[in-house]
C-alpha positions in Angstrom: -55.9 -52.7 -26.9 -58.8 -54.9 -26.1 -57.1 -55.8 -23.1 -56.6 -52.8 -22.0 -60.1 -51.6 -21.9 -61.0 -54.9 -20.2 -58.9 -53.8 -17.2 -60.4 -50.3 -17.4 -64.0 -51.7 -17.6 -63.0 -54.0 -14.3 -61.8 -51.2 -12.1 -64.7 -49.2 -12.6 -66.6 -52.0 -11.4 -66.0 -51.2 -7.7 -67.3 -47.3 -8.3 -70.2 -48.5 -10.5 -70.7 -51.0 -6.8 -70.9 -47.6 -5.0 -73.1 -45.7 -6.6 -76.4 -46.6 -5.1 -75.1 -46.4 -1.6 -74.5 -42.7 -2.0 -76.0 -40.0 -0.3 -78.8 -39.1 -2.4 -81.8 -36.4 -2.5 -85.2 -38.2 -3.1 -89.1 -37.0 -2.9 -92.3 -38.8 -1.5 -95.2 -37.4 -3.7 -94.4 -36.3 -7.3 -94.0 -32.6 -6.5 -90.1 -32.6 -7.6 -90.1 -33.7 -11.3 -86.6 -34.4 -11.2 -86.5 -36.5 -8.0 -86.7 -39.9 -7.7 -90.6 -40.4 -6.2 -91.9 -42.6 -3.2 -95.2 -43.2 -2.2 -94.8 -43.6 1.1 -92.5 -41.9 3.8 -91.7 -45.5 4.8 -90.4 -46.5 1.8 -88.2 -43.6 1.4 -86.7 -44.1 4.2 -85.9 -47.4 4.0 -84.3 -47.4 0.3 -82.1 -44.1 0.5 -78.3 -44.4 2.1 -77.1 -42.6 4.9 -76.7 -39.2 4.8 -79.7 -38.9 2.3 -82.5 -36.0 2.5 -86.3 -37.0 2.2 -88.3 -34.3 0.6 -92.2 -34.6 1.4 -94.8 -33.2 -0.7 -97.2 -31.6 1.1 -100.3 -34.0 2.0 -101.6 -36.4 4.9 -99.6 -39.7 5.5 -101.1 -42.6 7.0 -98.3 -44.4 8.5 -95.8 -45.0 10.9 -92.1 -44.7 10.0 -89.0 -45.7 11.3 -85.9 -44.3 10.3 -82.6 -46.2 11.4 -80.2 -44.6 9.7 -78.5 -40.8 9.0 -80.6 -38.6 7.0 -82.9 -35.9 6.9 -86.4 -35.4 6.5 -88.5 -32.9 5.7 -91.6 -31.2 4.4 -91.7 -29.0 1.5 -93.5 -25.9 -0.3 -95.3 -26.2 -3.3 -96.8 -23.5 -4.2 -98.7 -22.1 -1.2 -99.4 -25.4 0.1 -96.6 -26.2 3.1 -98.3 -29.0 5.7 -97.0 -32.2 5.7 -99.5 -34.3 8.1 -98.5 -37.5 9.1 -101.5 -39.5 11.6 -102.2 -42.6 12.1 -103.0 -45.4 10.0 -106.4 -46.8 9.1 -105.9 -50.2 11.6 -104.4 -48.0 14.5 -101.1 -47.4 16.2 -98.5 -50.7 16.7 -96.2 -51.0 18.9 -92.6 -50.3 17.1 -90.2 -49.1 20.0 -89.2 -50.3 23.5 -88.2 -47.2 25.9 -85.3 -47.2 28.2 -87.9 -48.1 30.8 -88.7 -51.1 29.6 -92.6 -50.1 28.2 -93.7 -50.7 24.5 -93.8 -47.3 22.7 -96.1 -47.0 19.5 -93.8 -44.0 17.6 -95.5 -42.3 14.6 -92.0 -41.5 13.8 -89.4 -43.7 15.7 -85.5 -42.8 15.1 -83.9 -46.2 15.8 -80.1 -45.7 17.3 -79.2 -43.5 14.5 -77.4 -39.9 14.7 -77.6 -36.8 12.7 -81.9 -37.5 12.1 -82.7 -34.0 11.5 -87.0 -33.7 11.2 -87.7 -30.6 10.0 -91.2 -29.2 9.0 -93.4 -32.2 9.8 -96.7 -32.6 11.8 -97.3 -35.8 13.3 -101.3 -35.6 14.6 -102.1 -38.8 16.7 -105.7 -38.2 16.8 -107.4 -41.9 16.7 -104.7 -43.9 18.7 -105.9 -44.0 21.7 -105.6 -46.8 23.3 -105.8 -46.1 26.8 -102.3 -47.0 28.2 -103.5 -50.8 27.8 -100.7 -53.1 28.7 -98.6 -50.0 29.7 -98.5 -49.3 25.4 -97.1 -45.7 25.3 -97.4 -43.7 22.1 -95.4 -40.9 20.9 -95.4 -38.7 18.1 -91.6 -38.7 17.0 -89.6 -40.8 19.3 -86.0 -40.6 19.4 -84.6 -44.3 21.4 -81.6 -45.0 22.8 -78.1 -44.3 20.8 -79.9 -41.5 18.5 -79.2 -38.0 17.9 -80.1 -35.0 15.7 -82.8 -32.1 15.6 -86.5 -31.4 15.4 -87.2 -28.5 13.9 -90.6 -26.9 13.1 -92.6 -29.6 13.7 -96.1 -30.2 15.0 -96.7 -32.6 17.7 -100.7 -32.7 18.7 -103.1 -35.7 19.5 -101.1 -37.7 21.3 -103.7 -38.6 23.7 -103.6 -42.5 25.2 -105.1 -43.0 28.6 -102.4 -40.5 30.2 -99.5 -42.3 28.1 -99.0 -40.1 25.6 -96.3 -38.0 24.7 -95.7 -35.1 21.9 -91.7 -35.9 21.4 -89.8 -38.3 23.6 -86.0 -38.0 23.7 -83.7 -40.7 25.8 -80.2 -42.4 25.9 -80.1 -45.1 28.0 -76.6 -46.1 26.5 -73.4 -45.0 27.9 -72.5 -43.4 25.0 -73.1 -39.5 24.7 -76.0 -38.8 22.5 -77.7 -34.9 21.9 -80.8 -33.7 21.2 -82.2 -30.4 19.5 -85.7 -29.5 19.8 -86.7 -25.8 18.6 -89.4 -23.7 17.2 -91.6 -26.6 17.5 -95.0 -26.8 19.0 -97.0 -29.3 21.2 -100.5 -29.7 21.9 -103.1 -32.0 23.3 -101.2 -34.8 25.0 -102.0 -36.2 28.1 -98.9 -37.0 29.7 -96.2 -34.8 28.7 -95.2 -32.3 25.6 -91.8 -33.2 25.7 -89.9 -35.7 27.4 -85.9 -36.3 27.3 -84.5 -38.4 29.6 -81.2 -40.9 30.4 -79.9 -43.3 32.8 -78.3 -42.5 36.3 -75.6 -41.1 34.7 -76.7 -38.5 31.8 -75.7 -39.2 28.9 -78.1 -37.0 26.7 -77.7 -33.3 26.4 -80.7 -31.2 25.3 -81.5 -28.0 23.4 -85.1 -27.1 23.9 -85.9 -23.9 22.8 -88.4 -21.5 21.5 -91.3 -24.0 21.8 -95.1 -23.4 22.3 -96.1 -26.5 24.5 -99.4 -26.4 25.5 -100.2 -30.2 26.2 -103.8 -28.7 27.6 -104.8 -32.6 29.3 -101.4 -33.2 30.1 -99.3 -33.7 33.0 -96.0 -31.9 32.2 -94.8 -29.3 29.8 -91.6 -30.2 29.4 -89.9 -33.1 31.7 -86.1 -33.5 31.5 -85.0 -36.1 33.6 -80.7 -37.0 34.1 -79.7 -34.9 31.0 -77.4 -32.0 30.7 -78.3 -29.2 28.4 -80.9 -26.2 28.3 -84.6 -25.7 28.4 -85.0 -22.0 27.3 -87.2 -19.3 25.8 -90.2 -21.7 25.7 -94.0 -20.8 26.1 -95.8 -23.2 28.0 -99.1 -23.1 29.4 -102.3 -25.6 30.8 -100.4 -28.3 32.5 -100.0 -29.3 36.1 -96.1 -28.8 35.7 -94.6 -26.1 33.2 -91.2 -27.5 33.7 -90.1 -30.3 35.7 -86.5 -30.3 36.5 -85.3 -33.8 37.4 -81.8 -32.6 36.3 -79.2 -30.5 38.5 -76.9 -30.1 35.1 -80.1 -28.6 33.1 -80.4 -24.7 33.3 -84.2 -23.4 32.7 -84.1 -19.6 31.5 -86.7 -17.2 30.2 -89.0 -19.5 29.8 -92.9 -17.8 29.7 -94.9 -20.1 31.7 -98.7 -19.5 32.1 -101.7 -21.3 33.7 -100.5 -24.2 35.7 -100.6 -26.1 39.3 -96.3 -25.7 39.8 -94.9 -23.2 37.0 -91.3 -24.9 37.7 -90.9 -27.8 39.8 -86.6 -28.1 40.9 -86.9 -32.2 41.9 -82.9 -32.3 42.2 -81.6 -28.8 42.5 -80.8 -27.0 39.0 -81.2 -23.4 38.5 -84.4 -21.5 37.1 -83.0 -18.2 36.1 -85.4 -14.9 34.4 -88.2 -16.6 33.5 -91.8 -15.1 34.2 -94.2 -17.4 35.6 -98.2 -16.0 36.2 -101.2 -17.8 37.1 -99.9 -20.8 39.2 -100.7 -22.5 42.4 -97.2 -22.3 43.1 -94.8 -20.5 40.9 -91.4 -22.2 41.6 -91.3 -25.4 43.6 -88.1 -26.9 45.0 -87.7 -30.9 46.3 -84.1 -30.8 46.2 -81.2 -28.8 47.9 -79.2 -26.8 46.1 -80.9 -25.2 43.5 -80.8 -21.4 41.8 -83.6 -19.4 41.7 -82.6 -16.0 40.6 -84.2 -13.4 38.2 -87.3 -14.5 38.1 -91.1 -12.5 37.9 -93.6 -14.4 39.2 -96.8 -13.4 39.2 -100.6 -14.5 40.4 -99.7 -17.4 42.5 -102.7 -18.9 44.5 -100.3 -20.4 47.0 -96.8 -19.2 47.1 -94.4 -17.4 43.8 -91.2 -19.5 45.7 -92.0 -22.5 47.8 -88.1 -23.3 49.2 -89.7 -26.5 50.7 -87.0 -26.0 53.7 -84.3 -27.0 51.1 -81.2 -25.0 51.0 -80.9 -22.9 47.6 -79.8 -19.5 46.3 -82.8 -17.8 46.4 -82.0 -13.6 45.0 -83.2 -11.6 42.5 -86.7 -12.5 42.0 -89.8 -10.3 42.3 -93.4 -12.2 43.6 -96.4 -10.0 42.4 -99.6 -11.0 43.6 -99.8 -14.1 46.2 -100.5 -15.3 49.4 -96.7 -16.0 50.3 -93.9 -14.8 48.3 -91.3 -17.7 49.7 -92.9 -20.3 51.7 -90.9 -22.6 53.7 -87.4 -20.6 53.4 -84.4 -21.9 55.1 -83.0 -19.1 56.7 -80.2 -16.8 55.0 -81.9 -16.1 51.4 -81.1 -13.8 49.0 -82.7 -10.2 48.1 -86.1 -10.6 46.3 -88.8 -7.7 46.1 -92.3 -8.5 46.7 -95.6 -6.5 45.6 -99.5 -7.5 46.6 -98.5 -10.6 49.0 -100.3 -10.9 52.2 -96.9 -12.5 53.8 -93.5 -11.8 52.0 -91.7 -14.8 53.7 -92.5 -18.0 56.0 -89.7 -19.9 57.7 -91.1 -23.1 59.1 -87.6 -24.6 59.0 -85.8 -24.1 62.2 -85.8 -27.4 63.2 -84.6 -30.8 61.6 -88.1 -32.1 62.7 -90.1 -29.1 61.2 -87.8 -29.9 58.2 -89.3 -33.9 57.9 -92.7 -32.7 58.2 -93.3 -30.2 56.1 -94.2 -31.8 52.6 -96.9 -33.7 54.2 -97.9 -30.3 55.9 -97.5 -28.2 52.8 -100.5 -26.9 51.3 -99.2 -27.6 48.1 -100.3 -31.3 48.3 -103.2 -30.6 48.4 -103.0 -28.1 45.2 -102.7 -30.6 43.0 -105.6 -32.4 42.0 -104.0 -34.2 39.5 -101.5 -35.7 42.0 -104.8 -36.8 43.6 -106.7 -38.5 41.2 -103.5 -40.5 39.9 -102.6 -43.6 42.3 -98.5 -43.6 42.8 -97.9 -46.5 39.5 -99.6 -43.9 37.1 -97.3 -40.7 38.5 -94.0 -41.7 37.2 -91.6 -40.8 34.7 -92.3 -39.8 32.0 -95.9 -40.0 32.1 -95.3 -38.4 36.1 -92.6 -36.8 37.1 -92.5 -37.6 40.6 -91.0 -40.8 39.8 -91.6 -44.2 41.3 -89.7 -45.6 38.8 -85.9 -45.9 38.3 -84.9 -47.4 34.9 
């Protein structure tokens, strides 16, 4: 009999060894009596197992956390109080990531090669951690490296101002592995390079989901960038930035998007398709530097320069209606579609006839001259992601 419960005490032993490593649910604060408590976000997220969810109690968090494993995170309501703050610590920002570019990134939350990090609820305010793009040191409020994946949900992005090397979220994959990223209902403020960045290597190897946003990076250069991904950018606000959207990927759709108050409300660098959005108050409403694009669908209005500016590329250009600027297409290639224009002293300008005319037409486009931003920034500040016209390749 003894025996017998021996043996029944050692084969338990291997489920007793399991226990801890299972998915648990834990709390940082004390607001969950019957959770096991953490004082820090950092330490939560370095003692739970895979697969875990962090509840945080609303407050501010001083801190920097990396999370290298499967779980999810997110604020909670107590009561009527629902802000979880995370800025940064007292003795600044460190330098925690290195980006598929090669530049030290100082992440206030950094996902490190781990899928299925869902953020949810969180604002990340990087007020304080400026340190002026010394040494090419990036920050970023959430940070999601190569070989990561999951969703951002309802978070707050804001501060993330650093000498025009800061970003509000930062997604890339420079694996070869597929990776994916969600970003929604989110919002992003006061940054001064771009509100959200997702990029990969010169094949993509990241699809995105960025939708129903509010990115208003007011100092910054881009609204959203998305450089060799596939996915969609859609049903975003976006407004005060030198580029709404900058499209450095042909797989990427951008659609019904609001885009206000901005030097180039869309800017197609490698042909993709910008389809029913409504675009006011630019210098230029849609700007192509790529044949083969899709421009269809879409209202723009109050355009200083141009609504469409084909740059003598080749594109499908139908379906849009240009309220309100001095040219409705500017340097059209010949052959475009059906597009209705209202209040513009010239509908269309075709400058393209020839190959030559073709060749000198950027440098003759009033749109360099638009942008002062381009301007004041010598070419090694205006690349990607802090740039988007890129004189940088990974």
């Amino acid at each position: 009999m003894l025996r017998h419960r021996f043996l029944l005490w050692l084969a338990a032993l291997p489920l007793l060894a399991v226990q801890p490593l299972l998915a648990s649910t834990v709390q940082v604060g004390t607001c969950k009596p019957h959770l096991k408590s953490f004082s820090t976000i950092s330490d939560a997220v370095g003692s739970v197992s895979a697969g875990s969810t962090i509840e945080v109690c609303p407050g501010t968090y001083a801190e920097q956390v990396t999370i290298a494993r499967q779980l999810t995170l997110e604020g909670v309501t107590v009561g009527t109080a629902n802000q979880v703050l995370i800025t940064v610590p007292t003795a600044g920002l460190l330098p925690n990531a290195v980006s598929m570019f090669g530049e030290a990134v100082a992440a206030q939350i950094f996902v490190q090669g781990a899928d299925d990090v869902d953020i949810t609820n969180i604002a990340v305010d990087g007020t304080g951690g400026d340190m002026g793009c010394t040494g090419n040191l990036w920050i970023a409020g959430i940070f999601y490296g190569s070989g990561s994946s999951g969703t951002v949900d309802r978070v707050r992005a804001s501060g993330q101002v650093n000498g025009t090397c800061g970003v509000g979220i930062w997604a890339e994959n420079g694996d070869s592995r597929t990776k994916w990223i969600t970003i929604e209902n989110s919002s992003v403020y006061n940054v001064d390079s771009s509100g959200i960045f997702a990029g990969s290597g010169g094949t993509p190897t990241l699809s995105v989901n960025v939708n129903n946003d509010v990115v208003n990076p007011i100092i910054g250069t881009a609204g959203i960038i998305a450089e060799s991904v596939n996915g969609q950018i859609h049903d975003n606000d976006i407004s005060n930035a030198s580029v709404g959207v900058f499209d450095g990927a042909p797989a990427v759709s951008v659609s019904a998007n609001t885009i206000m108050t901005t030097v180039y409300g869309m800017w197609l660098a490698s042909g993709g398709s910008a389809v029913n959005n409504e675009v006011s108050s630019s210098s230029i409403g849609v700007l192509l530097a790529a044949p083969g694009a899709t421009v269809q669908n879409n209202r723009v209005m109050s355009s200083a320069i141009a609504g469409v500016d084909m740059g003598c590329f080749s594109a499908k250009v139908s379906g849009n209606f240009v309220n309100d600027a001095a040219i409705g297409i500017a340097q059209a290639r010949a052959g475009i579609g059906s597009n209705a224009f209202a209040n513009t002293a010239t509908t269309v300008t075709d400058g393209c006839a020839t190959a030559a005319a073709a060749s000198l037409a950027v440098k003759a486009n009033s749109r360099v001259q638009a942008n002062s931003a381009v301007q004041a920034n010598s070419p090694q500040q205006w690349h990607t992601p802090a740039t988007p016209l890129g004189t940088r390749t990974k």
